[in-house]
Chimera marker file (.cmm) of the C-alpha trace (Angstrom):
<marker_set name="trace">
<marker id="1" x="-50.528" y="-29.833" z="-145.612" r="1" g="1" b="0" radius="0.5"/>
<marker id="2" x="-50.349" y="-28.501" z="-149.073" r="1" g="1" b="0" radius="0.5"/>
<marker id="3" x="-47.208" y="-27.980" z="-150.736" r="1" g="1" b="0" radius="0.5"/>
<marker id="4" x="-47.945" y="-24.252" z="-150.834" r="1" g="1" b="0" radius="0.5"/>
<marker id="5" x="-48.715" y="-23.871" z="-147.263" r="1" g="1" b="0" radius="0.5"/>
<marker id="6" x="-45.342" y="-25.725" z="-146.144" r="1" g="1" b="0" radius="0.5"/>
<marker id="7" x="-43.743" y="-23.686" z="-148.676" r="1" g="1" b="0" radius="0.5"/>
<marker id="8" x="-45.085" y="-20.153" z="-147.197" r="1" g="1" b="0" radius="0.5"/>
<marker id="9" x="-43.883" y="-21.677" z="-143.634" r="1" g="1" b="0" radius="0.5"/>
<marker id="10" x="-40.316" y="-22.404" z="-144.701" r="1" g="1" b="0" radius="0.5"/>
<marker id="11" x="-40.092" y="-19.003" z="-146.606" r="1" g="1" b="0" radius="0.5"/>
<marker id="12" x="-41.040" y="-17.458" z="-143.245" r="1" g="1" b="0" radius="0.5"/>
<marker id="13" x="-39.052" y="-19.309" z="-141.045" r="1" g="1" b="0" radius="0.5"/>
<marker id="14" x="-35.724" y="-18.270" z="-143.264" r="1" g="1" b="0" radius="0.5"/>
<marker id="15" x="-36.636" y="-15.034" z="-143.176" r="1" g="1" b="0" radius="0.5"/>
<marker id="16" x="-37.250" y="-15.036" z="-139.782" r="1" g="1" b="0" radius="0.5"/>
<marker id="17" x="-33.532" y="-16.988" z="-138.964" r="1" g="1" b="0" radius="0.5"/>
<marker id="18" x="-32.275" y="-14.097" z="-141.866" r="1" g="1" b="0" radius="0.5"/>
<marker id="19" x="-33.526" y="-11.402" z="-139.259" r="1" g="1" b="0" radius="0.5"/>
<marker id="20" x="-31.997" y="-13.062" z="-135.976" r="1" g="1" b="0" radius="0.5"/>
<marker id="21" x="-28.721" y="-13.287" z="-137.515" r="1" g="1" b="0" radius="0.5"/>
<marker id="22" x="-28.486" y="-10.243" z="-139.183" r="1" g="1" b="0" radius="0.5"/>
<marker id="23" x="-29.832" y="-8.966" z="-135.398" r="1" g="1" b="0" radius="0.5"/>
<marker id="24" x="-27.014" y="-10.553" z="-133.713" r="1" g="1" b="0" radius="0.5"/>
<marker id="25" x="-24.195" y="-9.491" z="-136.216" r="1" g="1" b="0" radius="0.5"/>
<marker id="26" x="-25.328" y="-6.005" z="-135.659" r="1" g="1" b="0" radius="0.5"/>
<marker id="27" x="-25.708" y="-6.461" z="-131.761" r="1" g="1" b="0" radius="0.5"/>
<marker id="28" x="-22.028" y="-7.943" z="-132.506" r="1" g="1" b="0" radius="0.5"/>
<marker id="29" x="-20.529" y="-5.183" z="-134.464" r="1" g="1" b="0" radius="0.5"/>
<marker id="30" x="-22.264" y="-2.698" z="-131.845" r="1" g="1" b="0" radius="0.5"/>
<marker id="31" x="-20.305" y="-4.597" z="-129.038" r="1" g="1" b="0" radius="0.5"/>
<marker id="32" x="-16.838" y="-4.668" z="-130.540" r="1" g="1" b="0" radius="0.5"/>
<marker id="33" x="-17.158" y="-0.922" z="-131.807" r="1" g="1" b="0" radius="0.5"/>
<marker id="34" x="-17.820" y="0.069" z="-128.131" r="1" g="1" b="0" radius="0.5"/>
<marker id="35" x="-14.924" y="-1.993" z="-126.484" r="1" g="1" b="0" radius="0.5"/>
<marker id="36" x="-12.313" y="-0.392" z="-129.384" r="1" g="1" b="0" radius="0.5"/>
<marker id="37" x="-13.510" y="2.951" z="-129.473" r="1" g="1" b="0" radius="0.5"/>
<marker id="38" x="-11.682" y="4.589" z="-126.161" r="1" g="1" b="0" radius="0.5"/>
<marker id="39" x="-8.771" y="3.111" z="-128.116" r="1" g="1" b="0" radius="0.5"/>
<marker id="40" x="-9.541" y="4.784" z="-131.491" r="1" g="1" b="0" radius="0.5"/>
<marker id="41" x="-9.652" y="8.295" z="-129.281" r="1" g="1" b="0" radius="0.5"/>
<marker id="42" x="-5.988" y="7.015" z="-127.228" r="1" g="1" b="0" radius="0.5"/>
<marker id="43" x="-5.195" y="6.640" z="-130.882" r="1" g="1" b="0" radius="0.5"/>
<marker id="44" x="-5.741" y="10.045" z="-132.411" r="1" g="1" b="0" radius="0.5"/>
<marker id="45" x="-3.998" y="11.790" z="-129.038" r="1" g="1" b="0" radius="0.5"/>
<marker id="46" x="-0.844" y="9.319" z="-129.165" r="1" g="1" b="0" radius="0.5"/>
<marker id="47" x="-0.573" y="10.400" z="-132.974" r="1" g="1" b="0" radius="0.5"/>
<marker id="48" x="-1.252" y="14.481" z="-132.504" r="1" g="1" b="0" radius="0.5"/>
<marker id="49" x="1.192" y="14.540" z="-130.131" r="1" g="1" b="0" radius="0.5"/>
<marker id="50" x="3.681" y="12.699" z="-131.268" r="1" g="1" b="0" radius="0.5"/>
<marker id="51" x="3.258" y="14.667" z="-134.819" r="1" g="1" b="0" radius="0.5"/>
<marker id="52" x="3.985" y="17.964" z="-132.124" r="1" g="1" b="0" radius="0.5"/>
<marker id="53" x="6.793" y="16.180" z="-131.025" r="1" g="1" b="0" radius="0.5"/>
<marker id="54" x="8.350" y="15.692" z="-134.507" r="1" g="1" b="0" radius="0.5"/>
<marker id="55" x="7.322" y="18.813" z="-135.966" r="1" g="1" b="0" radius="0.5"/>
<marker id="56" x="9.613" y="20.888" z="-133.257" r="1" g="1" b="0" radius="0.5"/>
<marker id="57" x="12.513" y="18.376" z="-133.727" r="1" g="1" b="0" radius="0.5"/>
<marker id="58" x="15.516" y="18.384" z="-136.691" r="1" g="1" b="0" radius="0.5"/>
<marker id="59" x="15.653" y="15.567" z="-138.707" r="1" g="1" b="0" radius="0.5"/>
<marker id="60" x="18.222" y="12.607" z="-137.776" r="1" g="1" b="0" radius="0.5"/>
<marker id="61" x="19.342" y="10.754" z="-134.811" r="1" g="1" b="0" radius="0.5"/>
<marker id="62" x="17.587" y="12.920" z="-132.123" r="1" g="1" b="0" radius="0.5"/>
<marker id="63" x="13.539" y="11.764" z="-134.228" r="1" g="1" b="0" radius="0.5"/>
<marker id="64" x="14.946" y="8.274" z="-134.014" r="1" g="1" b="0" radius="0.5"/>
<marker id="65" x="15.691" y="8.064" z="-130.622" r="1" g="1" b="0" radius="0.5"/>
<marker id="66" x="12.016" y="9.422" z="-129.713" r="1" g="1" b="0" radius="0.5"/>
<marker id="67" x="10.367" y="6.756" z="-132.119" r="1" g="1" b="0" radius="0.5"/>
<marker id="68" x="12.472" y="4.501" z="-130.571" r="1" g="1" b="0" radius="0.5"/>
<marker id="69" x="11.380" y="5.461" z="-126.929" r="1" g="1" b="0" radius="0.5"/>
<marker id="70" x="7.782" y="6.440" z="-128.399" r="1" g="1" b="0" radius="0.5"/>
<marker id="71" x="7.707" y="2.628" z="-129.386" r="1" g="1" b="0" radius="0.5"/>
<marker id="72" x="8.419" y="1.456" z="-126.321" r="1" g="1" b="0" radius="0.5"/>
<marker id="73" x="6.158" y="3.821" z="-124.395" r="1" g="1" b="0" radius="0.5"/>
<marker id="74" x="3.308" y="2.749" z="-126.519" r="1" g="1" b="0" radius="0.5"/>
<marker id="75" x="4.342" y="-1.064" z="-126.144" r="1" g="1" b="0" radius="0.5"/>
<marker id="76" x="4.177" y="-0.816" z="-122.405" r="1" g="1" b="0" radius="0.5"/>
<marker id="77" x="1.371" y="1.396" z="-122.002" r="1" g="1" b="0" radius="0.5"/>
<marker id="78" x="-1.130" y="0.013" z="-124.175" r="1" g="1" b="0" radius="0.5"/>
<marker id="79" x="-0.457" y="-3.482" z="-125.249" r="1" g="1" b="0" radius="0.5"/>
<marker id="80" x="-2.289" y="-5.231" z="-122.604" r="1" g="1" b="0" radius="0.5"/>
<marker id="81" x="-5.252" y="-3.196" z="-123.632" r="1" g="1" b="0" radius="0.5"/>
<marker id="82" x="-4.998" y="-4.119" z="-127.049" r="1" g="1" b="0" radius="0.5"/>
<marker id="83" x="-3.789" y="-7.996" z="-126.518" r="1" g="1" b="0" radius="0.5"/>
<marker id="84" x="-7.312" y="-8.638" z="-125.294" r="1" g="1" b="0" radius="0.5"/>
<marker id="85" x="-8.805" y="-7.906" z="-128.581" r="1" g="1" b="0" radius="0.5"/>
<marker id="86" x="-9.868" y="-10.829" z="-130.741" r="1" g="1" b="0" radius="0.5"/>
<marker id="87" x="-9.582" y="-10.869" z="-134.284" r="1" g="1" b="0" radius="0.5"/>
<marker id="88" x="-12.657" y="-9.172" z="-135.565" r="1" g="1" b="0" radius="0.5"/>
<marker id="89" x="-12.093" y="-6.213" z="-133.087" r="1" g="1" b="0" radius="0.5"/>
<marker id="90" x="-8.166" y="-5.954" z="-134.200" r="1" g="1" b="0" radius="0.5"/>
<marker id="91" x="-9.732" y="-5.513" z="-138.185" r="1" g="1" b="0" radius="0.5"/>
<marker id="92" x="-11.824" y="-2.771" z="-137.039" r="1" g="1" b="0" radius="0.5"/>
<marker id="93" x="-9.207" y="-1.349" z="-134.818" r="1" g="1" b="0" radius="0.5"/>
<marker id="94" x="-7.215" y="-0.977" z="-137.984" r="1" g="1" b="0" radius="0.5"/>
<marker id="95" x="-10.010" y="0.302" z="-140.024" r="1" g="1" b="0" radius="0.5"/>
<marker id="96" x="-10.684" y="2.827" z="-138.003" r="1" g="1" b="0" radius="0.5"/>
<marker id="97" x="-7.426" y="4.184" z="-137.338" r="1" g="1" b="0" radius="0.5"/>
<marker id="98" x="-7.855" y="4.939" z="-141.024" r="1" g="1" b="0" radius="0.5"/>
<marker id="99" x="-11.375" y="6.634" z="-140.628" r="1" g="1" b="0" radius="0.5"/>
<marker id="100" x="-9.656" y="8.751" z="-137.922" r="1" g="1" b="0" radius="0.5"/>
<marker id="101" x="-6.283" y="9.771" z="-138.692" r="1" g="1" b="0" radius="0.5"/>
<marker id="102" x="-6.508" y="9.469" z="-142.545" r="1" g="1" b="0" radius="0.5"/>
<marker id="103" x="-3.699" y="7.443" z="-143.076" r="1" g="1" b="0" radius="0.5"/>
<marker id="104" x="-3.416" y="3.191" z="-142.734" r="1" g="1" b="0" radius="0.5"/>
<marker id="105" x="-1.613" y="1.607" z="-140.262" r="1" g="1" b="0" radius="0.5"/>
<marker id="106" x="0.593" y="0.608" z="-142.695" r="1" g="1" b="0" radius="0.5"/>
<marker id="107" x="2.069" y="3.943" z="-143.743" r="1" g="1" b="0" radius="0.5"/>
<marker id="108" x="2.082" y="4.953" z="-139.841" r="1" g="1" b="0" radius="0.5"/>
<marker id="109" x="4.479" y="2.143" z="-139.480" r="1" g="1" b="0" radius="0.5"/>
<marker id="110" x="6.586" y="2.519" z="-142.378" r="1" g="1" b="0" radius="0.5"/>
<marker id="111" x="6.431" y="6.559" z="-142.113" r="1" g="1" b="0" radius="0.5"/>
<marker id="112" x="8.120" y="6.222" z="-138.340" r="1" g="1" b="0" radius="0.5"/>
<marker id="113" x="9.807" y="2.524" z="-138.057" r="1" g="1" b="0" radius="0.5"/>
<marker id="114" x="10.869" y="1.483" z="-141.574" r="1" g="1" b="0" radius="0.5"/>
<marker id="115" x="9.381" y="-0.072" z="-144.818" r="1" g="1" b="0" radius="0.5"/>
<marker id="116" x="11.135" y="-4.006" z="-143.744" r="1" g="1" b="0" radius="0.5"/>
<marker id="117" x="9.278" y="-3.366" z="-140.614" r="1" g="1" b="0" radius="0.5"/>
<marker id="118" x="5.881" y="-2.034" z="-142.091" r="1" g="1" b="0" radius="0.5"/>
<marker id="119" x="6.251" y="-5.168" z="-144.754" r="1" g="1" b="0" radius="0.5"/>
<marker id="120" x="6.769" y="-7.371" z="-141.602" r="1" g="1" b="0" radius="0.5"/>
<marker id="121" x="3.656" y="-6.284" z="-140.060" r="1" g="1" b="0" radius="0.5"/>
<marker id="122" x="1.588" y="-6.326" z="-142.661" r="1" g="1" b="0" radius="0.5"/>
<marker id="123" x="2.663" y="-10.220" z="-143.877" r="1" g="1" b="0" radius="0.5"/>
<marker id="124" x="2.001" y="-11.371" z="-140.104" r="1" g="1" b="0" radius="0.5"/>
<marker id="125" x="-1.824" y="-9.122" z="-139.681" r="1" g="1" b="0" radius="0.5"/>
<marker id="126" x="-2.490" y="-10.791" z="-142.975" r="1" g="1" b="0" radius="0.5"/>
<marker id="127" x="-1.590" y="-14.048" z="-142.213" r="1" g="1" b="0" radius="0.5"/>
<marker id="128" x="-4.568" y="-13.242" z="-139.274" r="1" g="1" b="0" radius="0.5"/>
<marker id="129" x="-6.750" y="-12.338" z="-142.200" r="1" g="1" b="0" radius="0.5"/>
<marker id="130" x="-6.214" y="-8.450" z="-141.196" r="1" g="1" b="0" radius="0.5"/>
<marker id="131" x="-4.994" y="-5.924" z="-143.804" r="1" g="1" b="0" radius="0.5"/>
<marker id="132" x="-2.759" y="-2.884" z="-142.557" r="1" g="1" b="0" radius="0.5"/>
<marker id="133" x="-3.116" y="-0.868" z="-146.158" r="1" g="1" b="0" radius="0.5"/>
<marker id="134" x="-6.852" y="-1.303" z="-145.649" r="1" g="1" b="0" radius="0.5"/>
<marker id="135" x="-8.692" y="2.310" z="-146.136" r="1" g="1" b="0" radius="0.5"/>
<marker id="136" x="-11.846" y="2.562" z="-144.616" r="1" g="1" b="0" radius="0.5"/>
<marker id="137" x="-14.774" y="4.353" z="-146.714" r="1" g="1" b="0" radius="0.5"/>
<marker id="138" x="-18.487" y="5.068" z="-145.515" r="1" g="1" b="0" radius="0.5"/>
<marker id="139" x="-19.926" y="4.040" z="-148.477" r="1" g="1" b="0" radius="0.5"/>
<marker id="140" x="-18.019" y="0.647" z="-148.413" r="1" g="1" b="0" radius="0.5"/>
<marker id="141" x="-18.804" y="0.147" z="-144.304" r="1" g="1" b="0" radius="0.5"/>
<marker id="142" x="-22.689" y="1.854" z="-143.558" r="1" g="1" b="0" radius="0.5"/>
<marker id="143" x="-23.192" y="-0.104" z="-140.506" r="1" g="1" b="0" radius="0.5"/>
<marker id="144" x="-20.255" y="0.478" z="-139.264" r="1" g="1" b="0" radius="0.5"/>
<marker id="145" x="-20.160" y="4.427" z="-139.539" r="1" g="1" b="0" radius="0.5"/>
<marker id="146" x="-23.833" y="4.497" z="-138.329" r="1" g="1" b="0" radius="0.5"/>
<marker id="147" x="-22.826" y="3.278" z="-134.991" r="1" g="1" b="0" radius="0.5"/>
<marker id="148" x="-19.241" y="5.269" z="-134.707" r="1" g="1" b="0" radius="0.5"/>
<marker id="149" x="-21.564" y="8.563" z="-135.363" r="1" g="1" b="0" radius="0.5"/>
<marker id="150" x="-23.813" y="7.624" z="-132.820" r="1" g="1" b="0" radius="0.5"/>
<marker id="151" x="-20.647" y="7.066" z="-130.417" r="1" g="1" b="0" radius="0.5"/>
<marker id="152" x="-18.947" y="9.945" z="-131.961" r="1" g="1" b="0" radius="0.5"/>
<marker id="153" x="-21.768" y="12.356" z="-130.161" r="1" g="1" b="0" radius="0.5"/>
<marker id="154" x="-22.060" y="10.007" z="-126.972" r="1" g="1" b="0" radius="0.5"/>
<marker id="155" x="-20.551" y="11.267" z="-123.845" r="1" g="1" b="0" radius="0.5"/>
<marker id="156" x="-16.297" y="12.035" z="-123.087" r="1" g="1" b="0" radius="0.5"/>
<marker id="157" x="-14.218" y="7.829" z="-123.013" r="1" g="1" b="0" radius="0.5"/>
<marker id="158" x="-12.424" y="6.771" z="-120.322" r="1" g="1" b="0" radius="0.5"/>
<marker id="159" x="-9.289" y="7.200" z="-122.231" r="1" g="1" b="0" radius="0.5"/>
<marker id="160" x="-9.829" y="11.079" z="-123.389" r="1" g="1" b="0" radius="0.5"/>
<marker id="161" x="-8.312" y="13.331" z="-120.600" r="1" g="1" b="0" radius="0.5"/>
<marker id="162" x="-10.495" y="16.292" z="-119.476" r="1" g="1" b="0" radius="0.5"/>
<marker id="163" x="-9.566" y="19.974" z="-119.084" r="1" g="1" b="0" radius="0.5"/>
<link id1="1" id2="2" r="1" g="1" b="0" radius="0.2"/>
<link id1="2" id2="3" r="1" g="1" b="0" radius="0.2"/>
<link id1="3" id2="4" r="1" g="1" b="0" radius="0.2"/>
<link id1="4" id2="5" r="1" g="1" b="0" radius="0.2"/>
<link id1="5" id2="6" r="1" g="1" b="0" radius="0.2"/>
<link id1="6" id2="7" r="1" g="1" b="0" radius="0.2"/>
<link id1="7" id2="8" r="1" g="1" b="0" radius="0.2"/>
<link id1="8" id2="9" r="1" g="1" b="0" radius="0.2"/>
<link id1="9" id2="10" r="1" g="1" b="0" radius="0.2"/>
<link id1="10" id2="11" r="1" g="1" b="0" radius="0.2"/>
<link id1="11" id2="12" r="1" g="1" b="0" radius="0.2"/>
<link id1="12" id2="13" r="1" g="1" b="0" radius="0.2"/>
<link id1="13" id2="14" r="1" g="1" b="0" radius="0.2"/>
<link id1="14" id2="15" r="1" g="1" b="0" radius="0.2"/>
<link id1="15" id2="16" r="1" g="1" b="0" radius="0.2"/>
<link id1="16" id2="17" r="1" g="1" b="0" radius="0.2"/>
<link id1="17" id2="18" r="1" g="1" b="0" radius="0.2"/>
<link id1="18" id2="19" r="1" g="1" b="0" radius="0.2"/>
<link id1="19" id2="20" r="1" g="1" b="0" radius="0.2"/>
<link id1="20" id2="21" r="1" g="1" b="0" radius="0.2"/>
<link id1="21" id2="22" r="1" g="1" b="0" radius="0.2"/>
<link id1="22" id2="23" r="1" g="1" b="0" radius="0.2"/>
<link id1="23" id2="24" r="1" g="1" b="0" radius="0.2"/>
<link id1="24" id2="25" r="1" g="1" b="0" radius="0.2"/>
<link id1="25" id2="26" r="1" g="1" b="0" radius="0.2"/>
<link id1="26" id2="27" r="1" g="1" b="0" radius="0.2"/>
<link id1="27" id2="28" r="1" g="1" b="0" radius="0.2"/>
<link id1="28" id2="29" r="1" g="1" b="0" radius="0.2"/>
<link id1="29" id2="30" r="1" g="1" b="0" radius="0.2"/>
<link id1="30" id2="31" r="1" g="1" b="0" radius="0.2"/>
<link id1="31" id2="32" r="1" g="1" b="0" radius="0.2"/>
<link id1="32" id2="33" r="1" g="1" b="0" radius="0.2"/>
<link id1="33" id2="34" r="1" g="1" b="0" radius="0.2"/>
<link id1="34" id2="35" r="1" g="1" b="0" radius="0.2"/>
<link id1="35" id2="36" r="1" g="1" b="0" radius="0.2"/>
<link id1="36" id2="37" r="1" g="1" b="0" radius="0.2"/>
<link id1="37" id2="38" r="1" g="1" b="0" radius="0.2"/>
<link id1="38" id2="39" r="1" g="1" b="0" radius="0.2"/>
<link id1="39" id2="40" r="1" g="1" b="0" radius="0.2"/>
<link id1="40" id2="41" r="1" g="1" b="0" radius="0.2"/>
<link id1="41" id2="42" r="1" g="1" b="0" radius="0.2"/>
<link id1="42" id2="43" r="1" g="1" b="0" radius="0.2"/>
<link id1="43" id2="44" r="1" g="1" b="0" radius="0.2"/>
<link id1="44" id2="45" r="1" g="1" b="0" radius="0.2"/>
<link id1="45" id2="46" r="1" g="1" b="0" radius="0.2"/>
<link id1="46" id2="47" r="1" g="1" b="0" radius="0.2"/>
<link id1="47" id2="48" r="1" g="1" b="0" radius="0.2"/>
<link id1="48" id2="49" r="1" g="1" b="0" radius="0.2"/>
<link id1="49" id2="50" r="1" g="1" b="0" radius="0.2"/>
<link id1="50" id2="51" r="1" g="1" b="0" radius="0.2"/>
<link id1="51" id2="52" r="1" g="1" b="0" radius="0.2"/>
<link id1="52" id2="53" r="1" g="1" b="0" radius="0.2"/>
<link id1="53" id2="54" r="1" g="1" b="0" radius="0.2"/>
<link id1="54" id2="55" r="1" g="1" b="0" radius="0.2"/>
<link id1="55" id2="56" r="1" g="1" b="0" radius="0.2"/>
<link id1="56" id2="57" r="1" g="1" b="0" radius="0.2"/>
<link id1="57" id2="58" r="1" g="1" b="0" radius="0.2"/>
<link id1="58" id2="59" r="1" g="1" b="0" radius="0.2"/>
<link id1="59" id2="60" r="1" g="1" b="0" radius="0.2"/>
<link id1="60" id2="61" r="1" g="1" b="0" radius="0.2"/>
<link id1="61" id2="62" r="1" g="1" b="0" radius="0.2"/>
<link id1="62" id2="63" r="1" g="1" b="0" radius="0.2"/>
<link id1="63" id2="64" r="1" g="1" b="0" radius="0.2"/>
<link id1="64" id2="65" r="1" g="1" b="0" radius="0.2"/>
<link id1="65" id2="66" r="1" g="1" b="0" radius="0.2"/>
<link id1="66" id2="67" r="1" g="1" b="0" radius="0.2"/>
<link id1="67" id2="68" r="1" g="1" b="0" radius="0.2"/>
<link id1="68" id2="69" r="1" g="1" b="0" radius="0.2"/>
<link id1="69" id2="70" r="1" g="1" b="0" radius="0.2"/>
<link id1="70" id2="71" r="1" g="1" b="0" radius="0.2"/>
<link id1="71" id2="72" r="1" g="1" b="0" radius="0.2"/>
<link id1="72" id2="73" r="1" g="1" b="0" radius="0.2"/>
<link id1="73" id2="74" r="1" g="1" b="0" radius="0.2"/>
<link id1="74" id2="75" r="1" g="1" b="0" radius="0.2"/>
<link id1="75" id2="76" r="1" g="1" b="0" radius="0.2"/>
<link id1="76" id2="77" r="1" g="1" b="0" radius="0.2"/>
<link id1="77" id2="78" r="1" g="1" b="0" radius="0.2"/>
<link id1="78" id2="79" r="1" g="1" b="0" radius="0.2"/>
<link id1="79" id2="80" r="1" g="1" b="0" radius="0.2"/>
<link id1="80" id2="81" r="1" g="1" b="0" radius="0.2"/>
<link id1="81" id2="82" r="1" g="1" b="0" radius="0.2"/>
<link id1="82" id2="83" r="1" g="1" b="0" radius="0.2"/>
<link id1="83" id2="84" r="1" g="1" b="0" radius="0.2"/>
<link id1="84" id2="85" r="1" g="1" b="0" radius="0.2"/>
<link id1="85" id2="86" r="1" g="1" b="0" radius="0.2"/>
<link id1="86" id2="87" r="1" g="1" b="0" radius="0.2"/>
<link id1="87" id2="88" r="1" g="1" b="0" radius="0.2"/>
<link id1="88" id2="89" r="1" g="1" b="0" radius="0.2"/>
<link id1="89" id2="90" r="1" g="1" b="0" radius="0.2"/>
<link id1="90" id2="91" r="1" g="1" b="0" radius="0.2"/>
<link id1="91" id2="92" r="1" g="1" b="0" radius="0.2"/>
<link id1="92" id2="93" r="1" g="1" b="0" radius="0.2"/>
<link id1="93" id2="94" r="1" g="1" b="0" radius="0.2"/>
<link id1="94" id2="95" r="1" g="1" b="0" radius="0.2"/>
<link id1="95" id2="96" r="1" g="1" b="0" radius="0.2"/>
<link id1="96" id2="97" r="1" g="1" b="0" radius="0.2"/>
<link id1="97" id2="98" r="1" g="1" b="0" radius="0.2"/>
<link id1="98" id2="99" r="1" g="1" b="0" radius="0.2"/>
<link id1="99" id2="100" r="1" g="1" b="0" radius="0.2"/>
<link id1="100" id2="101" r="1" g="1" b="0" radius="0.2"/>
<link id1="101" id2="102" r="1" g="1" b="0" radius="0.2"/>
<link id1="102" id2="103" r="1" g="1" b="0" radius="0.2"/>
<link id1="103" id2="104" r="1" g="1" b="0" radius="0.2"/>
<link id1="104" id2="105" r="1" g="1" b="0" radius="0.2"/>
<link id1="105" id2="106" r="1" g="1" b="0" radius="0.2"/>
<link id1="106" id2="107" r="1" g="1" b="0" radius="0.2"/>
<link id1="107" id2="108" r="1" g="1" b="0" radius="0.2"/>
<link id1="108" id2="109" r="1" g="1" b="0" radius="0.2"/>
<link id1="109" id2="110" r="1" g="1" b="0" radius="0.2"/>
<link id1="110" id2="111" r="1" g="1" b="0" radius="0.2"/>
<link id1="111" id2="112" r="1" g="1" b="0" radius="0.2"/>
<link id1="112" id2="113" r="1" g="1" b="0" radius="0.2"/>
<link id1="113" id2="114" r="1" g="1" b="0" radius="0.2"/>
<link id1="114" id2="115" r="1" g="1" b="0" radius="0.2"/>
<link id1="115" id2="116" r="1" g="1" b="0" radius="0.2"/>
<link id1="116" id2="117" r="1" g="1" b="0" radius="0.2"/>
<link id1="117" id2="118" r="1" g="1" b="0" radius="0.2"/>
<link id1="118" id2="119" r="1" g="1" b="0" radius="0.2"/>
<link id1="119" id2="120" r="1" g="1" b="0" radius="0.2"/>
<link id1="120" id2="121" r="1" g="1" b="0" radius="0.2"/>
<link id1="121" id2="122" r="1" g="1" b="0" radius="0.2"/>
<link id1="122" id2="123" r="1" g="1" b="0" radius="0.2"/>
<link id1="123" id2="124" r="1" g="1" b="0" radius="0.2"/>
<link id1="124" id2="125" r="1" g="1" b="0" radius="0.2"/>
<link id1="125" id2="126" r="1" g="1" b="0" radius="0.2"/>
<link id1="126" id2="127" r="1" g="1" b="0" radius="0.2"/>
<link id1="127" id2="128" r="1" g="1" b="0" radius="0.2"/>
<link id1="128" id2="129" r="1" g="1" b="0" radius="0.2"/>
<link id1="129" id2="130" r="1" g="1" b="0" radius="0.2"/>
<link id1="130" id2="131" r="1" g="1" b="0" radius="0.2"/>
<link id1="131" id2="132" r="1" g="1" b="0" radius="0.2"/>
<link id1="132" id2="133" r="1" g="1" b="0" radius="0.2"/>
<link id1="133" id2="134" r="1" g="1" b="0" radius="0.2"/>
<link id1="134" id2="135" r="1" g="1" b="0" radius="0.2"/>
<link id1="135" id2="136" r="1" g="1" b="0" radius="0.2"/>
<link id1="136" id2="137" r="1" g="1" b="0" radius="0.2"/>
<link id1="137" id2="138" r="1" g="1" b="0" radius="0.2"/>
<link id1="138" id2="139" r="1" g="1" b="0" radius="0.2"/>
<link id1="139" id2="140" r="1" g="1" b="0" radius="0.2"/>
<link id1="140" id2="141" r="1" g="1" b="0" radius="0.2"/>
<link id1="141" id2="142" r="1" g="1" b="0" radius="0.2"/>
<link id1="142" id2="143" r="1" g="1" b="0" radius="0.2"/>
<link id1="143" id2="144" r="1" g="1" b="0" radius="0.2"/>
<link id1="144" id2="145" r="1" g="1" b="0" radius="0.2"/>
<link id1="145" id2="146" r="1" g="1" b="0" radius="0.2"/>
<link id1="146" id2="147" r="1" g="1" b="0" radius="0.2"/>
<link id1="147" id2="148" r="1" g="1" b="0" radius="0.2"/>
<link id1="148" id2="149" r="1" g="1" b="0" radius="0.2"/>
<link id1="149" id2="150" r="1" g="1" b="0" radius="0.2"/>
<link id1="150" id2="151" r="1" g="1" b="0" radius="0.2"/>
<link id1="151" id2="152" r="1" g="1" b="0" radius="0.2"/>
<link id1="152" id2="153" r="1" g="1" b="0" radius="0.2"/>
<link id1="153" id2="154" r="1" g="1" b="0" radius="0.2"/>
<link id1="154" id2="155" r="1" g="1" b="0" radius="0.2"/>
<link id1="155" id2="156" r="1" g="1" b="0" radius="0.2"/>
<link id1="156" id2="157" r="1" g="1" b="0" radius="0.2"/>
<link id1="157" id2="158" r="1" g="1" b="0" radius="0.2"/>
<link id1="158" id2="159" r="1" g="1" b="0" radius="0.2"/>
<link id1="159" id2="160" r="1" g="1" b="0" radius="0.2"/>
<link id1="160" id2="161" r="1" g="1" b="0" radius="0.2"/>
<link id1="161" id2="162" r="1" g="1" b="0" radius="0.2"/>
<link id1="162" id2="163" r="1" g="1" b="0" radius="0.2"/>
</marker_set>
């Protein structure tokens, strides 16, 4: 074979491997944004009505004691829902609690546990190669929001009650 033939065959065959892969992280992403989206929507409820809750109360010991029991609610309803998440599906988790209720996980926990707690948090996601003060943007994630629109218009979750 001539050297420009086996070169025109190895160009092809990366591009070729360049397309599978980029096929399968997308297939990948697709999965993972499905299995954490009924969470994203449990998300935005658990937050609008605990922001009800707090709005009719007076500040002091009386909010504390419902973050307190909020915290434990939360902790027993949902964590072995969310245990079962890997890595890559916890990142976007956090991301798109962002994209949804326009504020990072990290200033959800220090607005209603405490900053020591927030800091806490945010050492041990990072030490998982997660980011709690990480804002998402739709310029900066394009895949991503392409496939939360198309689920954004998809049918009622599991996890959103009906009227």
């Amino acid at each position: 074979m001539r050297p420009s033939k086996v070169k025109y065959i190895l160009v092809t065959v990366l591009i070729f491997i360049g397309i599978s892969l980029c096929a399968k992280k997308n297939s990948q992403l697709e999965d993972d944004l499905n299995k954490i989206w009924p969470l994203i929507q449990t998300v935005k409820i658990e937050y609008d009505l605990v922001m009800v809750q707090l709005e009719m109360m007076e500040e002091g010991t009386k909010k504390e004691m419902f973050l307190l029991e909020y915290e434990t609610f939360v902790k027993n309803k949902y964590f072995d829902e969310v245990i079962k998440l890997n890595i890559r599906q916890g990142k976007l988790l956090l991301l798109l609690i962002h994209r949804e209720i326009g504020r990072t996980p990290y200033d959800l926990l220090k607005e209603f546990l405490n900053l020591q707690r927030a800091n806490f948090w945010q050492k041990f996601a990072s030490f998982l190669g997660a980011d709690l003060k990480g804002k998402y943007s739709a310029e900066k994630y394009p895949e991503i929001e392409s496939i939360v629109q198309n689920l954004s218009n998809k049918e009622i979750h599991p996890y959103i009650p009906t009227n």
